[in-house]
N, C-alpha and C positions, 0 to 999 in steps of 0.2 A: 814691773813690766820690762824683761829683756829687749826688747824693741817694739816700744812704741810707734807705730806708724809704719807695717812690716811692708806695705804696697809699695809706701815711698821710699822704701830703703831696697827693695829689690827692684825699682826701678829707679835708682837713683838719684832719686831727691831727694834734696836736704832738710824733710820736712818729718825729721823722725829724733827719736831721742832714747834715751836708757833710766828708768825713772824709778821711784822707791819710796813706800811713806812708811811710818812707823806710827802705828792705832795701839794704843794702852789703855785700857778700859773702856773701849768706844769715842777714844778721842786720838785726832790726829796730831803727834807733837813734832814731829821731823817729818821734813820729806828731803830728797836730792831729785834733781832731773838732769839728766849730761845731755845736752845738744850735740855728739860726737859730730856732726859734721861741720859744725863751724868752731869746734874746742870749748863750750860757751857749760859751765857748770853753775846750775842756780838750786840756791839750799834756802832751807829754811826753819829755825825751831820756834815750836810755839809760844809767844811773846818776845822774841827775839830779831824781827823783820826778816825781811826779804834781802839776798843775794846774787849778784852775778859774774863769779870770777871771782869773789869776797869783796867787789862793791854793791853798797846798797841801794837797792833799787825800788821804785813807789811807782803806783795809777800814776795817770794822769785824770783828774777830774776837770778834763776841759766840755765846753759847751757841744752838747752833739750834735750840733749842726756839721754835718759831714764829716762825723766820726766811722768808725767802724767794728762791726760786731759779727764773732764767726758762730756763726752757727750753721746746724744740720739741716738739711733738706726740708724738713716737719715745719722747723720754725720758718724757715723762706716760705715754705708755703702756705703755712696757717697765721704767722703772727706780721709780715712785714706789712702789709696795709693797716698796720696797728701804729708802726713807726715808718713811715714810708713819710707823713706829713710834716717829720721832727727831723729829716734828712738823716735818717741811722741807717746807713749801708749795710745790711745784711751779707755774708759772703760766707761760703761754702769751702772751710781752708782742704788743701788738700793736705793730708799727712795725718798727726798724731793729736790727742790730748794735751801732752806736755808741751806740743809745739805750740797750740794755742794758749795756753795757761802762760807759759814763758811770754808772748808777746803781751798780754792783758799784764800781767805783773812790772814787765818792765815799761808799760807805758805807750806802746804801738798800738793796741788796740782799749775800744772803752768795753768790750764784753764779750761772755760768751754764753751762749746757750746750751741747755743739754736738756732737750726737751725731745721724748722719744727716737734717742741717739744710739738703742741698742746699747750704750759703754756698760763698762763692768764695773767694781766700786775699784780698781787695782787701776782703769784708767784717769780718773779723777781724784783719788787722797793725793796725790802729793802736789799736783797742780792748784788744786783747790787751797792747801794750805799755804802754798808760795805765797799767792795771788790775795789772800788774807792779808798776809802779813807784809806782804804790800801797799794793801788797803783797800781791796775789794771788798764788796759787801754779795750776799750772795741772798736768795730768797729759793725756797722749798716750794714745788709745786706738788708736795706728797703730803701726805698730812703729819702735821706739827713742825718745829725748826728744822734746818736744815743739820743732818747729821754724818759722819763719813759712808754711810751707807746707802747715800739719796741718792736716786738715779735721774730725778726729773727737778731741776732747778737751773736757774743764772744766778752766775754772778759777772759783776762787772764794778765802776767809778760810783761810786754816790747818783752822781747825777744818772747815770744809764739805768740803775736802781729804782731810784724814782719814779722814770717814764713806766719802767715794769711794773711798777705797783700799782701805776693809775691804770694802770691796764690787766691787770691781775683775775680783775671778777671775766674778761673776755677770756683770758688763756686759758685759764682753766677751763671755762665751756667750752672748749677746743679743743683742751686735752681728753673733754670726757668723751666725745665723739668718736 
């Protein structure tokens, strides 16, 4: 994706990036994403972790008790009385893909959603595998694993995981609506 997050970049926020994955047989093994406005370059090959700047960076699997999780409008409106009781802040980032994937990888945020998000499979391969090899864990809400070609799944910490799973048989009768 030449510019990730084209609104925030022509209106100048710094909530945009320049991103790239590389899919070999239906599997994502490299991505890069350049944060050009803050100089911030995070790479990743598969089984090889997560970088930023060539330090390595991991979730954080803290308690989500007033965590925070971006997602799109769909899920604010269909799923946050799902987590509203576990204090997981839902938020609506402004900008790109990569910008959200960059902060769940390195730790600022515990997830993210892509749950009728319109994205293309070009805005989530390279974030998705950061954020992996990081240590996110990611669940499919399409039918069978989650593949580089899924458009409707979260990933997020272990524990942000979880809460979605116990809540999984509701999103989906959410999504079929």
């Amino acid at each position: 994706d030449p510019i990730d997050g084209t609104s925030s970049f022509i209106h100048g926020l710094p909530y945009c990036t320049n991103m790239a994955g590389l899919v070999v047989d239906g599997e994502t093994v490299a991505s890069v994403i350049y944060q050009f406005p803050t100089d911030e370059l995070f790479t990743a090959i598969k089984g090889k972790g997560a970088y930023r700047n060539d330090e390595k960076i991991s979730i954080k699997n803290t308690e989500l008790n007033n965590s925070i999780v971006f997602s799109g409008s769909y899920a604010y409106k269909n799923i946050y009385h799902l987590l509203e009781p576990h204090h997981v802040g839902l938020y609506a980032p402004l900008g790109a893909s990569g910008y959200e994937f960059t902060r769940l990888a390195q730790g600022s945020i515990q997830g993210v959603t892509k749950l009728r998000c319109k994205s293309q499979v070009h805005d989530d391969v390279p974030g998705v595998l950061l954020a992996r090899e990081a240590g996110a864990q990611v669940i499919s809400f399409e039918d069978g694993p989650y593949k580089y070609d899924t458009l409707e799944f979260v990933i997020g910490s272990p524990n942000f995981i979880e809460l979605i799973e116990e809540h999984t048989p509701e999103i989906k009768l959410l999504l079929e609506k």
